[in-house]
C-alpha positions in Angstrom: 95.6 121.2 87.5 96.6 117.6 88.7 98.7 115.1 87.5 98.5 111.3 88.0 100.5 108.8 87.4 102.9 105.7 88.5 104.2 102.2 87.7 103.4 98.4 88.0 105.5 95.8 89.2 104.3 92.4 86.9 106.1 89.7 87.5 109.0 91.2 88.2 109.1 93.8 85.9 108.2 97.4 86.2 106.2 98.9 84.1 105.5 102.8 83.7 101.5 104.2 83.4 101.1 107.3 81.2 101.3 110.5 83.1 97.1 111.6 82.7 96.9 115.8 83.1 93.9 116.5 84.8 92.6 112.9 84.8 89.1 111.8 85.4 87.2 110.0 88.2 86.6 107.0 85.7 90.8 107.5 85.3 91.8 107.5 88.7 89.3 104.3 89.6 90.0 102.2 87.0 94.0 102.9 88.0 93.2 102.4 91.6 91.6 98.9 90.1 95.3 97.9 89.0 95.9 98.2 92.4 93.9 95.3 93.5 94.7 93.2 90.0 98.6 93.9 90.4 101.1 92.7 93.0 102.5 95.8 93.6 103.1 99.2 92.1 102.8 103.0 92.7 100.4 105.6 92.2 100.9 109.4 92.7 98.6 112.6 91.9 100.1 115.8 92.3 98.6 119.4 92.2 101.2 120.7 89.1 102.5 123.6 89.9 102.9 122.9 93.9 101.1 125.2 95.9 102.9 127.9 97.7 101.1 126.3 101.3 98.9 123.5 101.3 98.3 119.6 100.6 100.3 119.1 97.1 100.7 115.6 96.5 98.8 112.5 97.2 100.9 108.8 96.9 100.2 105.3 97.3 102.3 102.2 97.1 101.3 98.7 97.5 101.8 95.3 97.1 99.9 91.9 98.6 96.9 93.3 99.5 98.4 96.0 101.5 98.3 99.9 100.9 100.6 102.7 102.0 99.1 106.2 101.1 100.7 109.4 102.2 99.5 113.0 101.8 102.4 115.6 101.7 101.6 119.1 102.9 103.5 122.7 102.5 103.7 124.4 105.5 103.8 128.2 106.2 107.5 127.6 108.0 108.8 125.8 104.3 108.5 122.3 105.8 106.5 119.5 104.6 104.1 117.4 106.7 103.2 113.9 105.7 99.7 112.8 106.6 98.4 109.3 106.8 95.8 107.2 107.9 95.8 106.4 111.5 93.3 103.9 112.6 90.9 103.2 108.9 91.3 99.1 108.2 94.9 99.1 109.4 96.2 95.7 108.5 96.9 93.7 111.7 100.7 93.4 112.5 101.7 95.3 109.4 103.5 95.0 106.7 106.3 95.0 103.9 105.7 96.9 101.4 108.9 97.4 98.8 111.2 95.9 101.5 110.0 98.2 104.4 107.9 97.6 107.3 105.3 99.6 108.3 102.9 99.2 111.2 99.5 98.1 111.1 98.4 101.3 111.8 99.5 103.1 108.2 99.5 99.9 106.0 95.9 99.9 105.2 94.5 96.9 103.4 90.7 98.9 102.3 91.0 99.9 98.8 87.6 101.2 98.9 89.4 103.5 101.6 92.2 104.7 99.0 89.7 105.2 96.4 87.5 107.7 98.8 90.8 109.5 99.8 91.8 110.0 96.0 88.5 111.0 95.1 88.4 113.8 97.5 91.8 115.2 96.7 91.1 114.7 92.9 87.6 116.9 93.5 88.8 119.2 96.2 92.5 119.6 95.8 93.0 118.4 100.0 91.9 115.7 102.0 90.0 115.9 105.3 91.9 115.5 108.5 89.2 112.6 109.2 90.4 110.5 106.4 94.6 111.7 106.9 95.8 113.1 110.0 
C-alpha cells in the first residue's frame, strides 16, 4: 500500500494535506497541481510498511518554480541510497529551495517531469534508473 501526503506553505503559513492511503492517479495529479499553484510546499508517497530492500519512499519539495525530488532506496548492506535526477530540465545555476542550495543539476523546474516520476512509482512501486539515478 502507499501513502501520500505533505504540506503547503501559503503566505507564510503551513498548512498540512490529509494523509490519502492508497491514493489515486487523479489524487496524486491534482496534488502535484498545488505544486505549481503554491509557493512552496512538500509532497511525500511512501510504500507503508517499508520494504525489507528496495525503493520505499518518493519526496518532493519546492518553491518558485523550482523542484527537488528524491527517491530513497533500502539496500541489502542496511543503507539507504538517495536517487535523483541528474540531467532532466535542471534549472540553470540552481536554486534555494527552503533556505538550501542545490545545483542546477537536482533542482528541476519540469513539473510534467515530477508528475511522470510519481506516476511510475504510484503504479509500479520503483522508478526507473532513466528517470532517478
Amino acid at each position: 500500500m502507499m501513502t501520500f501526503g505533505g504540506f503547503l506553505m501559503v503566505k507564510g503559513v503551513r498548512e498540512q494535506l490529509p494523509l490519502l492511503r492508497s491514493p489515486s492517479r487523479e489524487e496524486v495529479a491534482s496534488a502535484l497541481q498545488l505544486a505549481v499553484n503554491v509557493g512552496a510546499g512538500a509532497l511525500v508517497m511512501k510504500k507503508t510498511p517499508a520494504p525489507e530492500i528496495g525503493a520505499c519512499e518518493l519526496s518532493l519539495l519546492w518553491e518558485a518554480g523550482h523542484y527537488l525530488l528524491t527517491l530513497n532506496v533500502l539496500e541489502e548492506d542496511g543503507d539507504v541510497s538517495v536517487r535523483t535526477p541528474s540531467w532532466q530540465d535542471a534549472s540553470p545555476g540552481g536554486a534555494e529551495i527552503f533556505g538550501h542550495v542545490y545545483t542546477g543539476a537536482r533542482a528541476l523546474s519540469s513539473i510534467e517531469f515530477v508528475g511522470k516520476v510519481f506516476d511510475e512509482f504510484l503504479v509500479t512501486g520503483d522508478v526507473s534508473l532513466e528517470l532517478l539515478s
